[in-house]
C-alpha positions as CSV (number, residue, x, y, z in Angstrom):
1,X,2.9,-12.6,23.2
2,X,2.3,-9.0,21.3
3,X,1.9,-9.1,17.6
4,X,3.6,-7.1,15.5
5,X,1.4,-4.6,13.7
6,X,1.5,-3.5,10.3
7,X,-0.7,-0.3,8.1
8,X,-0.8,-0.8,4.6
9,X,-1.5,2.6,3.1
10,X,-2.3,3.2,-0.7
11,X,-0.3,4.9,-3.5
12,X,-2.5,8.4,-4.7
13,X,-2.1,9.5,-8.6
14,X,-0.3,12.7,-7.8
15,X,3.3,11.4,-7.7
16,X,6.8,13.9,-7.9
17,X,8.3,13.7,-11.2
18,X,11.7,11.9,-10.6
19,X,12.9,8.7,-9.2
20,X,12.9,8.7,-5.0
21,X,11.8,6.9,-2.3
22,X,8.1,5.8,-2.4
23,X,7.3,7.5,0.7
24,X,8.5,11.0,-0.6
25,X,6.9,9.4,-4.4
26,X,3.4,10.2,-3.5
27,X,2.9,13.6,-3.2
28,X,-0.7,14.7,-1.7
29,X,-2.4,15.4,1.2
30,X,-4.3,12.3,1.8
31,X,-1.1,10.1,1.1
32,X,0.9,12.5,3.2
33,X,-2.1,11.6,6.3
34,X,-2.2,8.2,5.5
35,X,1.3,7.7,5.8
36,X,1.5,10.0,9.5
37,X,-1.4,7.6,11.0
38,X,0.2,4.6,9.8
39,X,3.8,5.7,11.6
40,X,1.8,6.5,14.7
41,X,-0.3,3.9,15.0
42,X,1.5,0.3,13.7
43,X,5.1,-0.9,14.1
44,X,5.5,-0.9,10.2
45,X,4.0,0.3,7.5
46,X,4.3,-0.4,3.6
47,X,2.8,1.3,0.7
48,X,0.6,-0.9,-1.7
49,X,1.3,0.3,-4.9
50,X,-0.9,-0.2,-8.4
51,X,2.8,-0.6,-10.4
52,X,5.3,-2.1,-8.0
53,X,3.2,-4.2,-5.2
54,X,3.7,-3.7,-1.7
55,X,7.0,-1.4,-1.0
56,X,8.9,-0.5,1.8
57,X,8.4,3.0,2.2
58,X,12.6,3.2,1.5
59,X,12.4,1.6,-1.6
60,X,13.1,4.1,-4.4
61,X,10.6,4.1,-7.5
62,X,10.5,5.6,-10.9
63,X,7.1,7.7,-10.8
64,X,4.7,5.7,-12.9
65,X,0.5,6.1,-14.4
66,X,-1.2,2.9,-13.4
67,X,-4.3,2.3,-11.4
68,X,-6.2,-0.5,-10.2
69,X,-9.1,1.4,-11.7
70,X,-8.8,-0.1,-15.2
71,X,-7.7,-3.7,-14.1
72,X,-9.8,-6.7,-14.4
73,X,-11.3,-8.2,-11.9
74,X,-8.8,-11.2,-12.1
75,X,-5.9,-8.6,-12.6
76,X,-6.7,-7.4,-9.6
77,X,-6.7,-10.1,-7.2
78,X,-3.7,-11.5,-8.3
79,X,-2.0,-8.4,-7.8
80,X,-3.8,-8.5,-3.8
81,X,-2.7,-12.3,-3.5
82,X,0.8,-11.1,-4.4
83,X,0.5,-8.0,-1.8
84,X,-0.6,-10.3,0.5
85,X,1.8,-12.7,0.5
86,X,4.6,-10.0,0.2
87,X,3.3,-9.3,3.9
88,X,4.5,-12.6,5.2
89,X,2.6,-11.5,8.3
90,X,-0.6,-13.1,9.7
91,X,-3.6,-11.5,8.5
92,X,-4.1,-10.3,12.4
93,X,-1.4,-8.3,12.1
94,X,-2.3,-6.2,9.4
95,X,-4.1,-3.4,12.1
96,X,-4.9,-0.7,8.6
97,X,-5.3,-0.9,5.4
98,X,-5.6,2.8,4.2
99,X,-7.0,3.7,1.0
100,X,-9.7,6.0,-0.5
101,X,-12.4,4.9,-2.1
102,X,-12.0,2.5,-5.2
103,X,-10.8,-0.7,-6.0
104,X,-7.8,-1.2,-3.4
105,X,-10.3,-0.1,-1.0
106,X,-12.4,-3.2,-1.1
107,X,-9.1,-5.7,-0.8
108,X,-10.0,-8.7,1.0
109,X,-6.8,-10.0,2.7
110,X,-7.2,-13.8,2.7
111,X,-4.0,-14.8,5.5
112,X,-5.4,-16.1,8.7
């Protein structure tokens, strides 16, 4: 039986300034390579964002300033748990998760 793979990639600060889908939202170089390996290299992908969670890359957005920089500790893995379990996949299915360095980075996904 093949598993269905999924790449979560990371929302980047430099957004576009009206409302559009959140994979035309991010606007950079990094996001715009994160998002090419992740359609090359999984059956899905979704984009963890610091505001809205984990998004279809469809879903349209409002451009927003948040970061997981400045959350708590607590803040933060709440907002992972609820990521996570947004996935409703098996944590062996997740084949990326593709952020810079920083908080999202060092996300421990906890399905098994």
């Amino acid at each position: 039986m093949t598993t269905e793979t999924i790449a979560l990639v990371s929302c980047v600060k430099k957004k576009r300034a009206a409302r559009c889908p959140a994979q035309d939202l991010y606007d950079s170089d990094l996001f715009r390579k994160m998002r090419c390996y992740a359609k090359q290299h999984s059956d899905r992908w979704f984009i963890l964002s610091a505001k809205y969670g984990l998004l279809s890359p469809e879903t349209e957005i409002e451009p927003y300033e948040q970061t997981l920089n400045n959350m708590r500790i607590r803040d933060r893995r709440e907002w992972a748990d609820t990521c996570d379990a947004a996935t409703a996949q098996p944590r062996r299915a997740i084949r990326d998760v593709l952020a810079p360095s920083g908080p999202m980075s060092t996300i421990r996904w906890h399905r098994s």
